[in-house]
C-alpha angles and dihedrals in degrees: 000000000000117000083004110138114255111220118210122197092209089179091060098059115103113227097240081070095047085053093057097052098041080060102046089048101039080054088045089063103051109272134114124236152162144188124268110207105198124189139072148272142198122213115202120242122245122207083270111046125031127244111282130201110211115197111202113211121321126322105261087010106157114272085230126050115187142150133203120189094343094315129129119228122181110195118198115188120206131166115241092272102040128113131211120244125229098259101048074055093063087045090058090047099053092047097051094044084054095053096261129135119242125188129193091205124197134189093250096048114023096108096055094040096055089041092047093053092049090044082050094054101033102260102114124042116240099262 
């Protein structure tokens, strides 16, 4: 019903819905992204090719790569509740020593977050 409070359970978002909307709104406001699928895979060997590991992207890259006016963003989704591992860690490091932007993003706070980076550099006007 109209002026009714809506009510969201932010512990209950996965965080595959927190990533799409990190990357509808990281698009909304002007940047350009797209998902990094990290992990591995083994493909099985035939009678004629050997058996092959394929690594895809860094261990702990961001699930989001994205830039805006020549800027890096890493943007890592979490739920409420998720931790970061060490290595995603390292990745934030490294971004932020190089002069990237990189953003722990949560259901309850994505949008601000990812407001408050492009106001910081320039790229949103303070509303």
């Amino acid at each position: 019903m109209w002026g009714e409070q809506v009510y969201m359970d932010f512990y209950r978002v996965s965080e595959a819905e927190v990533l799409r909307g990190v990357y509808d709104y990281f698009h909304y406001r002007g940047g350009y992204c797209w998902r990094n699928n990290t992990g591995s895979v083994v493909i099985p060997g035939t009678a004629t090719t050997k058996r092959r590991y394929v690594q895809f992207s860094e261990p702990g890259a961001s699930d989001i790569i994205g830039v805006h006016s020549g800027y890096f963003f890493g943007l890592e989704t979490k739920t409420e509740k998720g931790k970061q591992t060490p290595e995603q860690i390292d990745w934030m490091n490294v971004i932020r020593e190089h002069g990237g932007v990189y953003l722990l993003l949560r259901p309850s706070t994505y949008i601000d977050q990812i407001d408050e980076a492009l106001r910081q550099l320039g790229l949103l006007a303070v509303e």
